[in-house]
C-alpha positions in Angstrom: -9.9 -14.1 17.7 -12.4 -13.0 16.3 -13.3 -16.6 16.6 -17.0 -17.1 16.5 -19.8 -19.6 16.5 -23.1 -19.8 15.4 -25.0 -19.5 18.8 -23.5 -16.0 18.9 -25.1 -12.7 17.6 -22.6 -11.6 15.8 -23.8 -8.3 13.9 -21.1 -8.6 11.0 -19.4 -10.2 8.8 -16.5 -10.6 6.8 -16.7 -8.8 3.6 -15.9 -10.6 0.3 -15.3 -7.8 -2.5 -12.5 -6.2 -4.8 -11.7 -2.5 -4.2 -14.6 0.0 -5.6 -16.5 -3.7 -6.3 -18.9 -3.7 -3.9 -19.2 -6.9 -1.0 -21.2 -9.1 0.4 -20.5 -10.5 3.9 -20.6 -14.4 5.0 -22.1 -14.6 8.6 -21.1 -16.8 11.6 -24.2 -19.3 11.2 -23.2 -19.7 7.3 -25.6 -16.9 5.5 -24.8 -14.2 3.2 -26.2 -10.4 3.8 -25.3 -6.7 3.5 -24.9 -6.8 0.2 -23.3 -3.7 -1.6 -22.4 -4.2 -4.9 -25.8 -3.5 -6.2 -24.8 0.2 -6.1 -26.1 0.0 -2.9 -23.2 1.1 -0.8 -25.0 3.6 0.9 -28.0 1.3 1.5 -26.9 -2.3 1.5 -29.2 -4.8 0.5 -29.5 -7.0 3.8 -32.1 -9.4 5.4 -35.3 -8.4 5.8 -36.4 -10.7 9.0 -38.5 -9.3 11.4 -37.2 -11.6 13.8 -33.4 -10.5 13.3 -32.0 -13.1 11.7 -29.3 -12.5 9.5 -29.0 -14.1 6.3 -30.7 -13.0 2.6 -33.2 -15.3 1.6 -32.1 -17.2 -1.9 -28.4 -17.4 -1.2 -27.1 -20.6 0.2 -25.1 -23.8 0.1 -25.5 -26.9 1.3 -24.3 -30.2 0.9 -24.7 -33.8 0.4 -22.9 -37.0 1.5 -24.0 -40.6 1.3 -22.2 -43.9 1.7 -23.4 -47.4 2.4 -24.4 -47.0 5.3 -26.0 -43.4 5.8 -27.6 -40.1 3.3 -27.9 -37.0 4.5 -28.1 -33.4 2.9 -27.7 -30.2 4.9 -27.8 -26.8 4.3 -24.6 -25.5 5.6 -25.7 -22.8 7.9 -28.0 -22.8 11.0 -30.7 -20.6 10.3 -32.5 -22.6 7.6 -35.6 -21.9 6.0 -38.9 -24.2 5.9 -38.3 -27.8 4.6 -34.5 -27.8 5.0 -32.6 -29.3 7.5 -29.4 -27.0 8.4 -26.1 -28.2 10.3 -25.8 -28.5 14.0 -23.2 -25.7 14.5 -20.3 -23.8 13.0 -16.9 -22.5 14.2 -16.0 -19.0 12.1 -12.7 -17.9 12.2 -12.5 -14.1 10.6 -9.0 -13.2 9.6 -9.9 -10.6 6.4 -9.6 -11.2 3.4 -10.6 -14.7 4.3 -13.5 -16.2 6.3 -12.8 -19.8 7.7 -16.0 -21.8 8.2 -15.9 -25.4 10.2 -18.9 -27.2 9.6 -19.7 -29.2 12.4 -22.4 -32.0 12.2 -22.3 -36.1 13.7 -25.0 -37.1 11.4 -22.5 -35.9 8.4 -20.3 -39.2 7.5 -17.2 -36.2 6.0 -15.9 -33.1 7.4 -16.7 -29.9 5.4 -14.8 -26.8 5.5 -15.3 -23.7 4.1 -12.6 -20.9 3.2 -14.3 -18.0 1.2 -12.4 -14.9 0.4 -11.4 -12.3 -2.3 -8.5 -11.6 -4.1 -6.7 -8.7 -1.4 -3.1 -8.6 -3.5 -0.4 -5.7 -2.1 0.4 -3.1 -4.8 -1.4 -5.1 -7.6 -4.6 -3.2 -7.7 -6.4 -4.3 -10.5 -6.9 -8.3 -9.5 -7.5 -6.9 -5.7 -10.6 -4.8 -7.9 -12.0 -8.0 -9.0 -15.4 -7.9 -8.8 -15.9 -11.3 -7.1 -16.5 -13.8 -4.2 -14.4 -17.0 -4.1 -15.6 -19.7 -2.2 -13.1 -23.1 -1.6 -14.8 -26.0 0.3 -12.8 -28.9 1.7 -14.6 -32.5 2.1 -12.7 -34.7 4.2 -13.5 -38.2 4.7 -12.2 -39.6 7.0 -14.0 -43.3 7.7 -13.2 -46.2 5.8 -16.1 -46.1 3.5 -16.2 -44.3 0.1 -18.6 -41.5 0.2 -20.5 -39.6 -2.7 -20.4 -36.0 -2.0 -22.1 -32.9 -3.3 -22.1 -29.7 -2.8 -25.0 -26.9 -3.5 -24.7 -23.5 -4.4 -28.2 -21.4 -4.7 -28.5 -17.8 -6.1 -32.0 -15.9 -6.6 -32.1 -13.0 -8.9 -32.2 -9.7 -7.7 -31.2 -7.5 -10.7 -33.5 -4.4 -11.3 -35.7 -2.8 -8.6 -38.7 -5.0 -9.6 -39.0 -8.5 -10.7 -40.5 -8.3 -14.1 -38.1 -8.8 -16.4 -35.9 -11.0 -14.8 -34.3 -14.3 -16.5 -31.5 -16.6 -15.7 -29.2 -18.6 -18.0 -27.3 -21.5 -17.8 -23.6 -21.0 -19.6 -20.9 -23.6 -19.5 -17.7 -23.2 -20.9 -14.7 -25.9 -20.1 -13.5 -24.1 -17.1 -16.8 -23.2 -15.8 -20.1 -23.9 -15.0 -22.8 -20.7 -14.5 -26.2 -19.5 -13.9 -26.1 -16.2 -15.0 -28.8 -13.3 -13.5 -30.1 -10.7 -16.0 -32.8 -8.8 -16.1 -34.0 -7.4 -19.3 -36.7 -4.5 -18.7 -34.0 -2.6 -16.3 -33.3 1.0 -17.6 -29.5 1.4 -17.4 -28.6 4.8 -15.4 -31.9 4.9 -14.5 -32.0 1.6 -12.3 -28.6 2.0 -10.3 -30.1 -2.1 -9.9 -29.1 -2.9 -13.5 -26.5 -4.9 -14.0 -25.5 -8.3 -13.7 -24.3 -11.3 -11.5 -23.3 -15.3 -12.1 -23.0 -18.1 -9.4 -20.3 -20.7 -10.9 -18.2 -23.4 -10.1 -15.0 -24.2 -11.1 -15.1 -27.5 -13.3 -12.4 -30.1 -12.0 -12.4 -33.8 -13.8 -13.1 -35.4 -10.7 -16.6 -33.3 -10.3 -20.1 -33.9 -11.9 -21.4 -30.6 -12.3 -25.3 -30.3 -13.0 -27.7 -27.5 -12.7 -31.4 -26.1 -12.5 -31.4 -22.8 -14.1 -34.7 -21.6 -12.5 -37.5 -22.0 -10.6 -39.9 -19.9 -8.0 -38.9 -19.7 -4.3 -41.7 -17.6 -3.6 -44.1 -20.0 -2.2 -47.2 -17.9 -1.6 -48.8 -14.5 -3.3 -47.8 -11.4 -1.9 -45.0 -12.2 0.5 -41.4 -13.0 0.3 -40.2 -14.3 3.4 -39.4 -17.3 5.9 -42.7 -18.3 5.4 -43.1 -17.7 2.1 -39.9 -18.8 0.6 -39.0 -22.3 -0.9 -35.8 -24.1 -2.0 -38.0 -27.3 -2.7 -38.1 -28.0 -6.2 -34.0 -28.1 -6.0 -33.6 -29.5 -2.5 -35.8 -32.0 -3.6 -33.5 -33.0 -6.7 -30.3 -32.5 -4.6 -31.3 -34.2 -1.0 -32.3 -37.7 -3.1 -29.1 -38.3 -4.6 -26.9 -34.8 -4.5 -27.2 -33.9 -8.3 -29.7 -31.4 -10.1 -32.0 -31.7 -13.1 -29.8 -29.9 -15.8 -32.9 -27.6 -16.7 -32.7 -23.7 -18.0 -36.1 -22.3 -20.1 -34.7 -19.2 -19.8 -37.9 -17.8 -19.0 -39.0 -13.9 -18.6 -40.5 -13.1 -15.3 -43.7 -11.4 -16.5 -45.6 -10.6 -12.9 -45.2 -10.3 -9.3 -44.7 -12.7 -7.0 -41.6 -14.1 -8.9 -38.5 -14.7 -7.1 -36.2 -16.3 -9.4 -34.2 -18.9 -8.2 -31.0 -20.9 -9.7 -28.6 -23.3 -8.4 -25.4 -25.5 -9.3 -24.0 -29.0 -7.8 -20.8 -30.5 -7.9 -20.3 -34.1 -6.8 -17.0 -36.5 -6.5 -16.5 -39.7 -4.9 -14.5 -39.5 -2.0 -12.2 -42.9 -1.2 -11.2 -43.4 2.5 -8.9 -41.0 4.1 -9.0 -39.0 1.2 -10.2 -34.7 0.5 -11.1 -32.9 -2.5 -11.8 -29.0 -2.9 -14.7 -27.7 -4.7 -14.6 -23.7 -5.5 -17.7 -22.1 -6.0 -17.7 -18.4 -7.2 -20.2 -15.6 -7.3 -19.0 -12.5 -9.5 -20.8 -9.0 -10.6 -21.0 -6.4 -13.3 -23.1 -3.3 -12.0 -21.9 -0.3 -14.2 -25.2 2.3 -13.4 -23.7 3.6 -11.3 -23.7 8.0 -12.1 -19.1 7.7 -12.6 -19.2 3.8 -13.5 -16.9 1.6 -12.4 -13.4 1.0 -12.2 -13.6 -2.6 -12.9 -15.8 -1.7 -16.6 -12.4 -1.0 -17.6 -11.2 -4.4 -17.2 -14.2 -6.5 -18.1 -17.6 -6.4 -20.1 -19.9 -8.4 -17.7 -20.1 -11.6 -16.0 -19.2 -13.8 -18.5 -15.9 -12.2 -18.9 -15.5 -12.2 -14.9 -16.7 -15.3 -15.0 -13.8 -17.3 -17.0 -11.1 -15.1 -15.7 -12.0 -16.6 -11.5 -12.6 -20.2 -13.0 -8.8 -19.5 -14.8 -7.2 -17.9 -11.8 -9.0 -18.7 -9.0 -6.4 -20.8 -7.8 -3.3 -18.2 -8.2 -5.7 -15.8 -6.7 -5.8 -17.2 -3.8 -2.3 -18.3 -3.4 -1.2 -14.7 -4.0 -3.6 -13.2 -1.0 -2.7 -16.3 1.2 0.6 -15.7 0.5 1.2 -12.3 2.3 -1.6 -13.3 5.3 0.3 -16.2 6.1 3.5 -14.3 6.4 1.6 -12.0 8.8 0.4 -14.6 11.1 3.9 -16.0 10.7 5.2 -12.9 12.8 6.0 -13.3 17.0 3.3 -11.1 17.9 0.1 -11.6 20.3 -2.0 -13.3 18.2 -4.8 -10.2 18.6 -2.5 -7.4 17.3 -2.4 -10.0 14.3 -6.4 -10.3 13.8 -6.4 -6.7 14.6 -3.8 -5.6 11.9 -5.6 -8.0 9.3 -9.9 -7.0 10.1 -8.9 -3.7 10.4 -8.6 -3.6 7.0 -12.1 -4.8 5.9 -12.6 -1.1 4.7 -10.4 -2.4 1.7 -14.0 -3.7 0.7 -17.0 -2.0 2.6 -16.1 1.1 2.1 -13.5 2.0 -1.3 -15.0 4.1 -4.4 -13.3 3.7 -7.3 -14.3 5.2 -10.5 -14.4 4.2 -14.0 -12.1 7.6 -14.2 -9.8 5.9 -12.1 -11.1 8.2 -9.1 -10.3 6.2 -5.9 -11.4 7.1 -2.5 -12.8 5.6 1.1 -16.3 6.8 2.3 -15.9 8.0 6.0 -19.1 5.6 7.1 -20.7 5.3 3.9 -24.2 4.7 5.1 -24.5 7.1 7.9 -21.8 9.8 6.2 -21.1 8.9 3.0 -18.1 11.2 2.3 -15.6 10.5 -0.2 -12.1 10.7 1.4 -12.7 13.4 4.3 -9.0 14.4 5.2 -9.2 14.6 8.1 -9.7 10.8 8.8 -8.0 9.6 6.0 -4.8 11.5 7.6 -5.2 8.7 9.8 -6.4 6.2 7.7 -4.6 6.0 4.6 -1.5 4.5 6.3 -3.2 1.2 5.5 -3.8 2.3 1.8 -0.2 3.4 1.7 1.2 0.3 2.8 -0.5 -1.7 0.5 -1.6 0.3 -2.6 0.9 2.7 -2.6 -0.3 4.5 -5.8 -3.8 4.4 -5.5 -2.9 6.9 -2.0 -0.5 8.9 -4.2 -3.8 9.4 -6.7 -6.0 9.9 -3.9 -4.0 12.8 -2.5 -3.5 14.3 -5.7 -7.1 14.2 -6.1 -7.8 16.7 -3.0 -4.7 18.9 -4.5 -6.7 19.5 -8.1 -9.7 20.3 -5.4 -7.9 23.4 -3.7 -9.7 26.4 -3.1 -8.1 28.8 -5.3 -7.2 31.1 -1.5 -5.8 27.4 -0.7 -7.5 25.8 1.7 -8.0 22.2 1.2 -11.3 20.5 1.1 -12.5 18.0 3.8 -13.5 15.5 1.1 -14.1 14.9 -2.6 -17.6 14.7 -2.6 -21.3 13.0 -0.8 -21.6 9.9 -2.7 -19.3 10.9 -5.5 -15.8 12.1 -6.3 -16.4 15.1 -7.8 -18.1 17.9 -5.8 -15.7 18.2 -2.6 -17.3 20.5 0.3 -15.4 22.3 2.8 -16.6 20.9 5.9 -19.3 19.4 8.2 -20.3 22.3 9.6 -19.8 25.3 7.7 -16.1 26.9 9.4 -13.1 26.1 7.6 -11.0 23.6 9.2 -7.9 24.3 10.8 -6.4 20.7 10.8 -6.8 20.2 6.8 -4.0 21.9 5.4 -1.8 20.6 7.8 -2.2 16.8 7.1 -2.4 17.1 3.4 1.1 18.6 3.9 1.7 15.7 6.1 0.1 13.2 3.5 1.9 14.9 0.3 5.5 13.9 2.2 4.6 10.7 2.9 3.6 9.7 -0.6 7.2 11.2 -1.9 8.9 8.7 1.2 7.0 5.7 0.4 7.8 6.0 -3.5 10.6 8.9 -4.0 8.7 9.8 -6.8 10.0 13.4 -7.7 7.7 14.2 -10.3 4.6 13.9 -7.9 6.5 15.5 -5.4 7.5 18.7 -7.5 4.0 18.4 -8.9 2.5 18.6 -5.4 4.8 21.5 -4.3 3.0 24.5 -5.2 -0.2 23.4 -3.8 1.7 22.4 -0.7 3.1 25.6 -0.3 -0.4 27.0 -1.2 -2.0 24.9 1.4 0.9 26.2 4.3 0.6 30.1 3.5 -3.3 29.6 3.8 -3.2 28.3 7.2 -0.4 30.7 8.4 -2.9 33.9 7.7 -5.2 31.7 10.3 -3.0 32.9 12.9 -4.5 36.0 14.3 -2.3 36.1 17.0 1.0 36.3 15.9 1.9 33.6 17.4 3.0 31.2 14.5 0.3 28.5 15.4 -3.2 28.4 13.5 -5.8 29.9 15.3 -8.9 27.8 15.8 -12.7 29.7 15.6 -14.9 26.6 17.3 -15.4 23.4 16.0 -12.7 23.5 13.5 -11.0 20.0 13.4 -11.8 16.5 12.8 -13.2 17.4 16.3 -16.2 18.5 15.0 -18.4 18.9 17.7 -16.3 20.1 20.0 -15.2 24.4 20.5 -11.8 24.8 20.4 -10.3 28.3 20.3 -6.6 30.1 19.9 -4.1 27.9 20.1 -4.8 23.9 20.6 -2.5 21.1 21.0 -4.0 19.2 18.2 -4.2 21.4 15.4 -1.1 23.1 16.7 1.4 19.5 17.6 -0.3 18.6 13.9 1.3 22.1 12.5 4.5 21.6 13.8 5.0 18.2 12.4 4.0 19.4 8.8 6.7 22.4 9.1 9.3 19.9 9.5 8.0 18.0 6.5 7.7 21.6 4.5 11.3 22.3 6.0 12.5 18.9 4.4 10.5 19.4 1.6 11.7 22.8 0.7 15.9 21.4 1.4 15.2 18.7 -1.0 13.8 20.8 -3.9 16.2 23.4 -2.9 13.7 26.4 -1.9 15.4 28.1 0.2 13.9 31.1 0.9 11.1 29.2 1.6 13.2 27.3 3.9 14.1 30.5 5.9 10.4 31.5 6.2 9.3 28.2 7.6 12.4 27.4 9.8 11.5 30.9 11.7 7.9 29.7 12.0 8.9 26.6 13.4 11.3 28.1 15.9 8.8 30.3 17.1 5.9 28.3 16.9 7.6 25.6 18.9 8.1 28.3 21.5 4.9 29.2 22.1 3.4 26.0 21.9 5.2 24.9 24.7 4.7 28.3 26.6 1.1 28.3 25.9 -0.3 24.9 26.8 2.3 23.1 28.7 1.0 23.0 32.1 1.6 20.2 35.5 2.7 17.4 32.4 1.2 17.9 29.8 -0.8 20.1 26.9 -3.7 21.9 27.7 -6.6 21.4 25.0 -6.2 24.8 24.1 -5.6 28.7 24.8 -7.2 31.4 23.6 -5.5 34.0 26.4 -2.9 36.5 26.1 -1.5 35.4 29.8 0.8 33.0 30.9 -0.8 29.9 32.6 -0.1 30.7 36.8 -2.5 29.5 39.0 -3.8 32.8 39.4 -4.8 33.6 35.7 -6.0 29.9 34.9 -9.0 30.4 37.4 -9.6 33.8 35.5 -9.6 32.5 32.0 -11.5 29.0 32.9 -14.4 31.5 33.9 -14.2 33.2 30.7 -13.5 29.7 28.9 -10.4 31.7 27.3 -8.7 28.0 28.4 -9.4 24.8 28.1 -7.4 22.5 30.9 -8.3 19.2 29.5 -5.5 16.3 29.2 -6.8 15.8 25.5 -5.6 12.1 23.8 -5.0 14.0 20.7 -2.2 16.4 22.1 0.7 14.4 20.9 -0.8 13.5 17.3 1.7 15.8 15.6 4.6 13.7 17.5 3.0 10.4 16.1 3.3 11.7 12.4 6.6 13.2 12.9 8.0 9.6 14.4 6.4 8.2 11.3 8.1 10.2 8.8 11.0 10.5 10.7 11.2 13.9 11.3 11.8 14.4 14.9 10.5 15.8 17.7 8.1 18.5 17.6 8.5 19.7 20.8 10.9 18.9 23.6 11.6 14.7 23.9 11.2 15.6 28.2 7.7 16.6 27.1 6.4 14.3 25.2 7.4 11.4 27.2 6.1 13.4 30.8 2.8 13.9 28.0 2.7 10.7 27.4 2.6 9.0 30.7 0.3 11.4 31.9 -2.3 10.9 29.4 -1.9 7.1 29.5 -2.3 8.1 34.0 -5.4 9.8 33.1 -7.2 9.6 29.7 -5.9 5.5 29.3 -7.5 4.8 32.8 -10.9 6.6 32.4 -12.5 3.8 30.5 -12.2 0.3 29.7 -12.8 0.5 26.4 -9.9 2.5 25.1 -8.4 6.5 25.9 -11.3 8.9 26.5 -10.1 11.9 24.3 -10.5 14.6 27.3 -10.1 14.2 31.0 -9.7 16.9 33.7 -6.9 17.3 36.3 -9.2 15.9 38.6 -9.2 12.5 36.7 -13.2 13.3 35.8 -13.9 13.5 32.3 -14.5 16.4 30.6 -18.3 16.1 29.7 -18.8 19.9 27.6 -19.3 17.5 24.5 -20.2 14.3 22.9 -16.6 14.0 21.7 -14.8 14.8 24.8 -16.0 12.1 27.0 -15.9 9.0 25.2 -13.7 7.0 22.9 -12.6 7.4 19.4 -11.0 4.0 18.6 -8.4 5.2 15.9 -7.1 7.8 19.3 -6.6 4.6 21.0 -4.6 2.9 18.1 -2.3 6.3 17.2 -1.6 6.7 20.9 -0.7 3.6 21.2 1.8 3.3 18.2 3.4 6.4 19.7 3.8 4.5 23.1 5.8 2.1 21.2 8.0 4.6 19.6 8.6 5.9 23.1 9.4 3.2 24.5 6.1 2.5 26.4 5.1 -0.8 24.5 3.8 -3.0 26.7 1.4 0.4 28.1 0.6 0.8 24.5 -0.4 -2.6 23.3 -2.6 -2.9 26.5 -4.3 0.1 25.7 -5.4 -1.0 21.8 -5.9 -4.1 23.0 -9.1 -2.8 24.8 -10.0 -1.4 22.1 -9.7 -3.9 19.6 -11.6 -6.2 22.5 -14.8 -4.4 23.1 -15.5 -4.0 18.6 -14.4 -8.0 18.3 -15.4 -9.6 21.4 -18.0 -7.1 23.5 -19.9 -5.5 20.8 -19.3 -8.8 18.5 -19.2 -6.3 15.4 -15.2 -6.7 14.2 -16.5 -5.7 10.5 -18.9 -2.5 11.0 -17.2 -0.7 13.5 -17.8 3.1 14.5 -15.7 5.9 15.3 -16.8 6.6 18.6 -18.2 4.4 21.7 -19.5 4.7 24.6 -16.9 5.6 27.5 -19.4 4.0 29.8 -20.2 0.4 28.4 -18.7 0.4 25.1 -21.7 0.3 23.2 -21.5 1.8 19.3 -22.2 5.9 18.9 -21.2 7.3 15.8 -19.8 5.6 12.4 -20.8 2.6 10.3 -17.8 0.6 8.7 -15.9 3.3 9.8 -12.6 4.1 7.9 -10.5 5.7 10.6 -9.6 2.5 12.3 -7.6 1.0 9.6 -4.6 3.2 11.4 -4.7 0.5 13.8 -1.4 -0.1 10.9 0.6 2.3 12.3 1.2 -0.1 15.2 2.9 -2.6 12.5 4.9 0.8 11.4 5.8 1.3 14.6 7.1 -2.1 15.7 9.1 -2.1 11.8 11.2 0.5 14.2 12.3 -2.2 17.0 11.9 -5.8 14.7 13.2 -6.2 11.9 10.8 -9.2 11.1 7.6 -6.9 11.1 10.2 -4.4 8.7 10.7 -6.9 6.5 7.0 -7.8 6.0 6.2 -4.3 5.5 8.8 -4.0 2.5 7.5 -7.4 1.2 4.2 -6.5 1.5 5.4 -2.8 -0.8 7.7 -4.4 -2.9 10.3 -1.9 -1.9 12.5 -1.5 0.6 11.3 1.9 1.1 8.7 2.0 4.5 8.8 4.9 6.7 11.4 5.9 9.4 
């Protein structure tokens, strides 16, 4: 689970990339689509069937078996294109990095198997930035005949925005066999196209690798699809006795209705009882891109790429098999281990990294393509800092050398780039910002106890705090919100708020612990008096029945009486919000204590789990009246955000609510992997109602589904142990 087959629509797939590489996904039914690394993040290049069908047209394997008896060839997915025959059906099991494909066919006289991946290594961030595909195919036979066996990869070119000027050539080296795409009219910079890619296979004694370097699959003038597409002139060569023609003219497309194809086959002879592996690769080199790429720094194109997987491939995959398999190795529900493992496909759908070195996630980076926004990365970036500790450390020092010079700190680093951060979405400055990059700052120092970034850090952090405290108007020693201030963005919050002000509390510890360490201590004095007050009158100004009231922008006390007065004048906001307790779910992860009273939180707790948990069935509706209705006054308030769902329910388990908690992600995690069948594009909001997907493509949020592994490291010492493999170093947070 996600287990799929091919009968099923399902709208994603796993995504086979390095970080800031680009992907493409492998579908259920066998195809390869949304492809990014084209520079085309923001507008993936995916199929363009009318009818729906997933799958880009050019890109496929099959495969070939014949013994005495029986010959058959197969394309190895079930939406096939005219004049192929595909396979009956396939079984999919997505567990990212990897995708495991079960090919299932009675005319086929072997078993095939497919497990494609890329290389997803903890803390070793330049092989998990490979620009690259891997794809390992098992042939089993298991009658008592021998059986010759092939196995087809096909490619078409798609360098450059138009087809002129496109050429493919064969290269062989002794580790490696390629058809490399190039393009020779594209104009650098100018084509964000330009660039490069190879499909190879990984030569092996046992294997007979041939080739056909090119050939049309555009079968008619004018149009480029089902109809008009061919893989004839090799399926022809390959379905007859499973080899290829060994053919390359290198020739220059010169007109239109060119779509260049190029394939590669490997055959063995298969005894009796006997399997082989056969790796196929596809790698990229796409540097027009306006700040490059990280991975220019590592390699000069495809032919470089190229020898390194053929050289590697196999410690690649032992290393990112390695750590998956001690995951799925731990006594947990099998779902919270898919749901730990696809919630990081952000790792490659949605990373930026710069040939600067300039690393950063995209919110949703087709429908808000955002470098980095804070506010979600706050929740986020626990998966980052579990797994690529310094690329989190960079990224937060990143928004510190972006501070306002009155220091308030940015919502994110840029639209489509790294280096032009904004302030926010809609124009206010954000209340919640300065607070989690406090947060954020402390947890890099815990995770490494690295005192130069930490005394680096400092006088922005303390920067960042004195900014927010001239937010409060008040005098109360909470930040004063002015509207739609918060990751909440669509929604009015005023005075005082749980959120922001639970959120505020948690970062004075941190700046109380931070200060101690680095042995401030006037600065100490000054924040422990805003804590002691500010504790106070968070309590005194939103507790209320069992919990914390969304917010409260009155100067009276919260009897019966004066809450009628001030609802009328919407001075208060009664909502049981989801996000109330989001400052006690930092604070447990950093260890800091409580920000309020223990009483409270726990009577919080169970009361929003009584109300907000039980409004939907697809996760905690962020606000829900006394009344048990949900507060409809905005989009946000009445349905789900799924990353609520996950931090509430990592707080449950510090509380000692697990079994509430783990039932509440797990509907959740259900409706993206098994209702919506989308476990690798999901959104930040659905539908309270039925589930269905509102806001948020590939949506970056969700990877704090990992603070539910942080949160179990407290109680097992197991899932503790991973979690220090997994950062090579004993440090994890507590």
């Amino acid at each position: 689970m996600p287990i799929y087959t091919s009968d099923q629509n399902v709208k994603s797939g796993v995504p086979l990339g390095g970080l800031g590489a680009g992907k493409m996904e492998i579908l259920p039914h066998g195809g390869l689509d949304h492809f990014t690394f084209l520079n085309s993040l923001h507008r993936p290049v995916c199929s363009s069937d009318l009818s729906g069908r997933k799958g880009i047209l050019g890109f496929h394997f099959g495969i070939f078996a014949a013994t005495k008896k029986k010959r058959v060839a197969k394309l190895l997915e079930t939406n096939v294109p005219v004049g192929c025959s595909g396979i009956s059906s396939i079984v999919f099991d997505g567990k990212y990095p990897f995708a495991h494909l079960d090919y299932k066919d009675d005319e086929l006289p072997v078993r095939c198997e497919l497990e494609a991946f890329s290389p997803l290594i903890p803390q070793d961030e330049k092989r998990s930035g490979t620009p690259a595909a891997i794809f390992r195919f098992k042939i089993t036979n298991p009658t008592s005949q021998t059986a010759a066996v092939s196995l087809l990869a096909c490619g078409r070119n798609i360098i450059g925005d138009w087809m002129v000027g496109r050429f493919n050539q064969v290269h062989e080296t002794p580790e490696c066999l390629c058809v490399n795409f190039f393009n020779k009219k594209t104009q650098g910079a100018a084509d964000p196209l330009s660039g490069e890619m190879a499909l190879g296979v990984v030569k092996d004694k046992k294997l007979v690798c041939t080739y056909l370097g090119e050939w049309n699959m555009q079968s008619r003038p004018f149009v480029f699809d089902r109809n008009g597409f061919s893989l004839q002139e090799a399926w022809t060569a390959f379905s007859r006795d499973g080899m290829l023609p060994n053919t390359n003219t290198e020739r220059v497309v010169a007109s239109e209705s060119v779509q260049l194809g190029g394939a590669l086959a490997a055959q063995t002879v298969l005894k009796p009882k006997t399997s082989v592996t056969i790796t196929f690769f596809w790698t990229w080199f796409f540097p027009a891109y306006a700040e490059g790429k990280m991975y220019e720094n590592w390699f000069r194109g495809v032919h470089d790429l190229s020898l390194y997987i053929s050289k590697n491939a196999a410690g690649l995959y032992a290393a990112t098999r390695g750590w998956v398999k001690d995951l799925l190795g731990l006594k947990m529900d099998a779902w919270i281990k898919d749901a730990l493992l696809n919630n990081l496909y952000p790792f490659s759908s949605g990373s930026h990294w710069t040939k600067r070195e300039r690393f950063g996630f995209f919110e949703a980076p087709e429908i808000c393509p955002l470098l980095g926004t804070l506010d979600v990365r706050f929740f986020a970036s626990v998966a980052l800092a579990m797994f690529f500790t310094q690329l989190d450390l960079k990224e937060i020092t990143q928004f510190a050398e972006a501070q306002r010079p009155q220091g308030y700190v940015p919502h994110d680093l840029g639209n489509k780039r790294s280096d032009l951060p904004s302030n926010s979405t809609n124009g206010l400055l954000w209340k919640d910002l300065n607070a989690k990059f406090i947060l954020l700052v402390w947890r890099g120092y815990l995770l490494t106890g690295d005192e130069a970034f930490l005394k680096r850090m400092y006088p922005f952090v303390k920067k960042a705090f004195y900014w927010l405290a001239a937010t409060d108007k008040n005098k109360d020693f909470l930040p004063d919100s002015e509207g739609a201030d918060t990751t909440f963005d669509l929604w009015q919050l005023y005075g005082v708020t749980a959120y922001t002000g639970g959120v505020f509390l948690a970062a004075l510890l941190a700046l109380e612990k931070m200060g101690m360490h680095l042995q401030d201590e006037e600065f100490v004095r000054e924040v422990k008096n805003w804590l002691k007050n500010g504790r106070a009158q968070f309590e005194k100004k939103l507790w209320h029945k069992g919990y914390f009231i969304a917010y409260n922008d009155s100067k009276k006390d919260l009897s019966e009486q004066q809450l009628s007065h001030q609802l009328r004048f919407q001075k208060v906001n009664i909502s049981c919000t989801a996000s109330q307790l989001v400052g006690q779910w930092i604070a447990h992860l950093l260890g800091l204590g409580y920000i309020v009273s223990p009483e409270k939180v726990k009577k919080a707790l169970a009361t929003i789990f009584e109300l907000n948990g039980s409004a939907s069935r697809y996760g905690v509706v962020n606000a829900v009246l006394p009344s048990g209705e949900k507060d409809k006054s905005n989009g946000h308030a009445e349905n789900v955000w799924i990353s609520m769902t996950y931090i509430l329910a990592a707080l449950a388990i510090y509380e000692g609510m697990e079994k509430e908690g783990c039932a509440l992600a797990r509907k959740a995690w259900d409706n993206v992997s098994m209702n919506a069948l989308n476990a690798w594009n999901q959104p930040d909001m659905v539908s309270s109602v039925d589930g269905s997907f509102m806001f948020g493509d590939h949506y970056m949020r969700n990877m704090s589904f990992w603070a539910f592994a942080i949160a179990y490291a407290h109680k097992r010492k197991d899932v503790s142990a991973f979690l220090k493999r997994i950062r090579n170093d004993e440090r994890i947070l507590f």
